[in-house]
N, C-alpha and C positions, 0 to 999 in steps of 0.2 A: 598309863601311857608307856611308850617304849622308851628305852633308855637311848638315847645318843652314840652311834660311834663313826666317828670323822678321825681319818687315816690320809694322811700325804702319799700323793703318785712316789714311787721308786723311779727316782731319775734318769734319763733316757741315758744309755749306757758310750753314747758316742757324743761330741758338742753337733751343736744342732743351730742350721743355718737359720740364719733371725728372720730374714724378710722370709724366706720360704714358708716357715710357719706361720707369721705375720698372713699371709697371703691366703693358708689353708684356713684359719680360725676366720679369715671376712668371706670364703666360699662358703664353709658352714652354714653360717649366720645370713648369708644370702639365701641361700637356698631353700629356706622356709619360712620368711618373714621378707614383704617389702619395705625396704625400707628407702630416706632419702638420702643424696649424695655425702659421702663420708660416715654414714653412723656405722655404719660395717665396722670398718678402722676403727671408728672411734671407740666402741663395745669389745673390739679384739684386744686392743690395748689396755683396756680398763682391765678385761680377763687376763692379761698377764699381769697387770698389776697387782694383782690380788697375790701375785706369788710375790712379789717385791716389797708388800705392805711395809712390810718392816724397817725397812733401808729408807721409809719417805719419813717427813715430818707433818704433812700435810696428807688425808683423806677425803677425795674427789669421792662424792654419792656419784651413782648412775641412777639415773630417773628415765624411765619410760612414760610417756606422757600422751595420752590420746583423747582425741573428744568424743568421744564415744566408744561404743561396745564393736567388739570383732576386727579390732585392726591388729591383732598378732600380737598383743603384748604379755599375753600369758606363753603364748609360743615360746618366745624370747627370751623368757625368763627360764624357760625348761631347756633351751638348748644352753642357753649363758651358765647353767647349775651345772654343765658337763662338761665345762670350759676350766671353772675358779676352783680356788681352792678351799677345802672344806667347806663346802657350800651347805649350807642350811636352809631348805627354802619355807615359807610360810606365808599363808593367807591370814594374819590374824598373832597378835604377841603382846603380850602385859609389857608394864614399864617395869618389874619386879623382877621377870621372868630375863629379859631384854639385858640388863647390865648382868646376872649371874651367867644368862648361855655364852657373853663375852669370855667373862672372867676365867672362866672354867677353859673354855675351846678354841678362841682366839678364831671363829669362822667367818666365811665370807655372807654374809646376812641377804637375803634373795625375799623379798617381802612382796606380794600382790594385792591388788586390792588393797592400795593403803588409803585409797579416799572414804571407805566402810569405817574407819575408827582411828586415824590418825587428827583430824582435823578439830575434835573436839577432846582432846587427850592431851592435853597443856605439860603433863608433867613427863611422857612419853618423846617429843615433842622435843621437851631441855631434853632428854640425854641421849636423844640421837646428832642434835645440835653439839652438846658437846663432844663430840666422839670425830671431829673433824680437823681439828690441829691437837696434834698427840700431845703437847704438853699439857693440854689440859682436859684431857681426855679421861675423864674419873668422876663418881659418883660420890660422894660418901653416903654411907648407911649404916646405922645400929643395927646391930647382930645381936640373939641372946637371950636370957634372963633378965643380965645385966646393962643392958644398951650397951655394948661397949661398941665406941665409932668405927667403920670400917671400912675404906678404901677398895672401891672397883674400876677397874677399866669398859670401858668403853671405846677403845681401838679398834676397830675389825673394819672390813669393806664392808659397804651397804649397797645391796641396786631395792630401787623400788620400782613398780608400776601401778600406772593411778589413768583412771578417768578424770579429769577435770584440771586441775593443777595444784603446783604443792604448795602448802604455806612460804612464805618469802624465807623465810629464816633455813628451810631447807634447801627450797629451790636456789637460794644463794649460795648455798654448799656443793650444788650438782651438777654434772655433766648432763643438760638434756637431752635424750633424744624423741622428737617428736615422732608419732606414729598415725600413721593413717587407713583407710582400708585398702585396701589394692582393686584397680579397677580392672573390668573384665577381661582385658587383655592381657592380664599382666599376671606370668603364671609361677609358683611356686608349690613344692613337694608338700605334702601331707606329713607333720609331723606324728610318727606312730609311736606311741608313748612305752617306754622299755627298751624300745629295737636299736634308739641311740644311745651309742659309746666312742666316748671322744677321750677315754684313758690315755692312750698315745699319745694324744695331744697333751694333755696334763704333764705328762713324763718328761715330753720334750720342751713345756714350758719352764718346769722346773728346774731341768738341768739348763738350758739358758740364762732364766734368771741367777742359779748358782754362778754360770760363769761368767758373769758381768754385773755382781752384785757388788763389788767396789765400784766402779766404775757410777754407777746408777746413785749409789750413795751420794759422791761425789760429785754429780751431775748437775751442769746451768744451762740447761738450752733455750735457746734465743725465744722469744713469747714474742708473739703478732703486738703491736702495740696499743689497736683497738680494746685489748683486752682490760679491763678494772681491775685493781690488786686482786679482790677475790676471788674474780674468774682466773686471772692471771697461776694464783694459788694452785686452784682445783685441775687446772691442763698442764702443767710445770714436771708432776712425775709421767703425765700420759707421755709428753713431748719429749721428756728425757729417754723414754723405752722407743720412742720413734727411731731419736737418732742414733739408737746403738744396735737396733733390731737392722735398722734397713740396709 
């Protein structure tokens, strides 16, 4: 196999208007996947969160979610990997493999097809579970010769995409966004695989997120009150980057 290497954008060298890029990252994401009202925003936000991870306590999944085959959610997942930060993306990951690629690179974890082996994969399962409120966000495992016990993380973004739907234990960790097919009238660009680069974009999210990462830290923004603690949880840092972007 090949070796890993995942490198942070070089910060956009001027501060950079929040809604403006807000507004460019839900054009993107428009313009090659249909989608329904709000998941634009709500996918843009998560992609800047992924530069903020650090500063939250709580890790919102993104779940793409479709009943079927050819509604864009493999699209979406290839343009969202040009958005986040060190993004890893995979069709397919061991539960062995899964808490070491944390440990080691701290990436934003882009998984497809997770209804192929997610669903009967129990011990996979716990430690993407746990990987969603940072204090307890670790594995332990014997390393060695000698067992000796040892301490992994399991902190990083996750988005998935799936046919069917996710186990409750997940889907109760995730921002859904449901996917459909688009009907015939309803037209969108041809994703041509290589030709997009949204580096800029990265640049300018990073250097945003730098300069309003106290701030964000420090952050209570008002939550709809329909919302359940959990869900409450998992929209708390999205909502936080709303009100300081816009």
């Amino acid at each position: 196999g090949e070796e890993l290497v995942l490198t942070d954008p070089e910060q956009w060298p001027e501060p950079v208007d929040g809604s403006a890029l807000l507004a460019e990252l839900e054009r993107v994401l428009s313009r090659y996947v249909v989608m329904g009202e709000g998941a634009a925003t709500a996918i843009a936000l998560w992609a800047v969160n992924s530069f903020a991870h650090d500063v939250q306590q709580i890790s919102p999944y993104l779940a793409m979610v479709s009943p079927e085959k050819r509604c864009g959610k493999t699209t979406l997942l290839a343009v969202l990997g040009q958005m986040v930060l060190r993004a890893v993306p995979a069709s397919n990951i061991s539960t062995a493999s899964l808490f070491r690629l944390v440990e080691a690179y701290r990436p934003t974890l882009i998984i497809d097809e997770v209804e192929t082996f997610l669903k009967e994969n129990e011990a996979l399962r716990g430690i993407l579970n746990a990987g969603h409120n940072r204090a307890n966000a670790y594995v332990i495992r014997t390393v060695g010769e000698d067992h000796t016990p040892r301490r992994f993380s399991t902190w990083c973004p996750k988005a998935f995409a799936l046919i069917g739907t996710l186990p409750d234990t997940l889907a109760d960790r995730s921002v859904i966004i449901p996917m459909r097919r688009r009907n015939a009238h309803e037209k969108v660009e041809r994703l041509q695989l290589g030709q997009l680069n949204l580096d800029d974009h990265r640049r300018k999210i990073a250097r945003w997120v730098h300069d309003h990462e106290d701030a964000l830290r420090d952050a209570d923004p008002d939550l709809p009150d329909n919302l359940n603690d959990r869900a409450a949880d998992n929209w708390r840092p999205l909502l936080a980057i709303a009100d300081y972007i816009a």
